[in-house]
N, C-alpha and C positions, 0 to 999 in steps of 0.2 A: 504494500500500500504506500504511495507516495504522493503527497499533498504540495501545493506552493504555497508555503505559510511564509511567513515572516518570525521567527522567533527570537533571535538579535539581530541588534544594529553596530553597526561599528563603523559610524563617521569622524572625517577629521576633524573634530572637534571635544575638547574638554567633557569630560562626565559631568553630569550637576545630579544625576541619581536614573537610577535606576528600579523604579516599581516593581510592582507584579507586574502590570499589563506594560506600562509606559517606560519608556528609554528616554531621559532627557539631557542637551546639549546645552551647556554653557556657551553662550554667544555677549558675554559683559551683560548689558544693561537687559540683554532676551533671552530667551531661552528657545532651542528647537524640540517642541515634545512630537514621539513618532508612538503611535498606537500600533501595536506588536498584533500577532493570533495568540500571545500567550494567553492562559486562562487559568485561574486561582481558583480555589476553593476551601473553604473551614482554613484561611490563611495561608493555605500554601499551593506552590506554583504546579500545577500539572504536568508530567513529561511529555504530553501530547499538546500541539497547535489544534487551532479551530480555522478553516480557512475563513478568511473574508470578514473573520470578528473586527481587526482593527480598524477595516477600513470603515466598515458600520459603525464604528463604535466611534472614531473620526467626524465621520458626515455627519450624524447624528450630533454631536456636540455642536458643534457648528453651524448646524441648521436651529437648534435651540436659541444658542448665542444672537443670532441673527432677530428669533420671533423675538428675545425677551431684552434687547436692548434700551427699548425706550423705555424702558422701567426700571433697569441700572445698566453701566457701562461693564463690558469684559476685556478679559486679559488679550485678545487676537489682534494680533497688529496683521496676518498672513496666512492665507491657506497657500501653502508652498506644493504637495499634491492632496489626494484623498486620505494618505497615512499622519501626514505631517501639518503643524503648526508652528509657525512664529509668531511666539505671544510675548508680552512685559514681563520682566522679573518680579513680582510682588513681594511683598512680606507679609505671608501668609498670616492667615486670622488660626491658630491651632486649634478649631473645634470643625467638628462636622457638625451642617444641621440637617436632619430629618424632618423633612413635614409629610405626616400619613393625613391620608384622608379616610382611610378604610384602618378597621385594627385587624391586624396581622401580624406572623410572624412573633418576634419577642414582647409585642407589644401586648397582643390577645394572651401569649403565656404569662405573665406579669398580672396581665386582667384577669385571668381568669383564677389567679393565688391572690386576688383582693388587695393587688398591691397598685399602685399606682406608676407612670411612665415621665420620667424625670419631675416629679411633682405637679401632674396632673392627673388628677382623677377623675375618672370617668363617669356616665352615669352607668346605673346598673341596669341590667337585661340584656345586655349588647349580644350578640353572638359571632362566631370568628368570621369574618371579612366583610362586617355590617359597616357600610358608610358611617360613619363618626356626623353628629351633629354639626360639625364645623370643622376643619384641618385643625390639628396640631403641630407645636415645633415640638419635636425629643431630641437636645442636642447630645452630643457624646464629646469624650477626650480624644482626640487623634494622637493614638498609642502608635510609637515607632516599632516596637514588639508587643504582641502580645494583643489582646483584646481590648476595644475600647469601652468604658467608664461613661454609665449613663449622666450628666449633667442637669440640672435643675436651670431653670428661671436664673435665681438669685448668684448663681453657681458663674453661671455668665459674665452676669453686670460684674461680679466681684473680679473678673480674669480681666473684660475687656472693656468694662465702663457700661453705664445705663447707655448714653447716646447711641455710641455704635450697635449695644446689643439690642435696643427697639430698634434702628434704622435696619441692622439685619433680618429681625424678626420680620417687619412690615415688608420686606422685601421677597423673603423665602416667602411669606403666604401671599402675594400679589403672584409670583411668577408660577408659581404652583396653580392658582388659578388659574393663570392664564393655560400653561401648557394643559392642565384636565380637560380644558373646554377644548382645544384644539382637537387632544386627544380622543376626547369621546366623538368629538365628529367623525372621525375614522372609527372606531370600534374601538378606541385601546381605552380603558379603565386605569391611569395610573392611582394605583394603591398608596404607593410611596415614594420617596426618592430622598438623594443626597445631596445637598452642597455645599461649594467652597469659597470662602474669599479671600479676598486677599486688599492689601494697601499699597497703593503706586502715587507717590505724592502725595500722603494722604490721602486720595479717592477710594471708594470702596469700590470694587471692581468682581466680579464674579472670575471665578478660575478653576482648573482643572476640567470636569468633563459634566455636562448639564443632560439631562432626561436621555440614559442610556440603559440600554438592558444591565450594565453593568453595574448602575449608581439609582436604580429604580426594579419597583416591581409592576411589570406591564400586562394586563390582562386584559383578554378577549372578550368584551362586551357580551357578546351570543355565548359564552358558554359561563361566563358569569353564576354565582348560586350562592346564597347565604349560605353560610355556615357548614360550609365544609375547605378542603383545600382547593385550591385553585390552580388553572393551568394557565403557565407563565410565559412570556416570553423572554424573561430574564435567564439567567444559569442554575435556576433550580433542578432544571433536569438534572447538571450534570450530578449536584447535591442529591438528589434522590438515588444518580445511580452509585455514587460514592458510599450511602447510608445502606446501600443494599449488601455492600463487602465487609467481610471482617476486617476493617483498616480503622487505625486508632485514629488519625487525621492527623497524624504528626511525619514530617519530611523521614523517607521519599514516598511518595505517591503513587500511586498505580496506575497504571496504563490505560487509558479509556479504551473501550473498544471502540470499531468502524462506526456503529450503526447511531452510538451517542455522539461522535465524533459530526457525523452528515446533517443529524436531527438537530445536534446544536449551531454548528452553521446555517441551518436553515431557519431557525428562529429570529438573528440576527439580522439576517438578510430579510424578512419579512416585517422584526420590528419596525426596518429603516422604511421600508415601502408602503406601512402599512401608515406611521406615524406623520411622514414627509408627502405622500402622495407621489411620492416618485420612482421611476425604475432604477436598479440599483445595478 
């Protein structure tokens, strides 16, 4: 079996890091980020590529950045091809924020032990992937190892100040709005997602990767259903076929087979077409 993935990169250019997915280039004041077919799971890097995930996962970002500019400015100075970006160097804001609009995932497990999601508590009755009354922010810590540390409200202000932390707030639930409306006009249901800022002169600026199977949970309107699990067009497959092995989730990884390998490339390539309106 032989694929044309992309799994590293190696241009002339200084390292500034290396992710799971992303390989990024030191250029001084920018950065060259290149969106790889690597693919992570339970934190660690899989030995097998996904064909055509970076570039999805690319265009996607980019097409987001595009809808959600007039409601804050982002890091892309260049789409240099479909893999690649020249964006500003920022000086990242270290928290991720979450804003679900459905409970899911850790959030419904949490819900469901009666506990609350970074110090918001819910009403009761809810059931797993019931629309939430209103979106939520759950922020977390961006742990360099290791799992991220759910964050409170107050948790925030205390790290990055009240201003910036409502200007961020108001912003993750403005462009959350905006992308669910877009999204549902196509069929896709975004559940959840993640994002990043970052400081360029002071400005807040959005950065890293906006409404991707990678940094969201994307769901098929028409097969939609309270209260059970959902099928995704994020990497849950690959997580479900990983849950099915006896593997602790700690490096090295096991080998995906062909047929998870094809299914989840095809996901990717349907989010982008499904989400954009375009052929891919």
């Amino acid at each position: 079996m032989s694929y044309d993935v992309l799994l590293e990169t190696n241009l002339p250019f200084p390292v500034f890091k290396r992710g799971k997915v992303r390989d990024v280039y030191d250029l001084e004041k920018r950065l060259l980020i290149v969106s790889t077919d690597r693919i992570s799971a339970f934190d660690v890097v899989l030995p097998n590529g996904v064909p055509h995930k970076g570039e999805a996962l690319n265009r996607l970002s980019v097409y987001w950045f595009n809808q959600t500019k007039n409601i804050i400015p982002n890091h892309i100075l260049d789409v240099v091809d479909p893999r690649m970006v020249l964006v500003k160097k920022t000086e990242p804001v270290k928290i991720e924020f979450v804003i679900r609009g459905y409970l899911y995932g850790s959030a419904w497990e949490r819900y469901r032990e009666g506990k609350p999601s970074c110090g918001i508590k819910l009403p009761p009755g809810l059931r797993e992937a019931e629309k939430l009354p209103e979106p939520i922010l759950t922020p977390t810590t961006k742990a360099e190892v290791g799992h991220d540390i759910e964050m409170t409200k107050d948790d925030v202000v205390k790290k990055i100040g009240r201003d910036l932390a409502e200007e961020i707030e108001e912003t993750c639930l403005r462009i959350y709005e905006r992308a669910s409306k877009r999204a549902e006009a196509n069929g896709i249901i975004v559940a959840d997602t993640k994002v990043e800022f970052g400081l360029y002169d002071g400005e807040l600026l959005l950065i890293d990767e906006l409404f991707t199977p990678d940094s969201s949970r994307f769901w098929p309107s028409e097969k939609y259903e309270v209260g059970r699990d959902q099928f995704s067009f994020d990497k849950q497959y690959v997580r479900d076929y990983l849950n099915s092995l006896d593997w602790n989730k700690q490096p090295p990884a096991p080998s995906l087979p062909e047929n998870v390998i094809l299914e989840t490339s095809k996901k990717y390539v349907e989010a982008y077409e499904r989400l954009t309106g375009r052929t891919f």
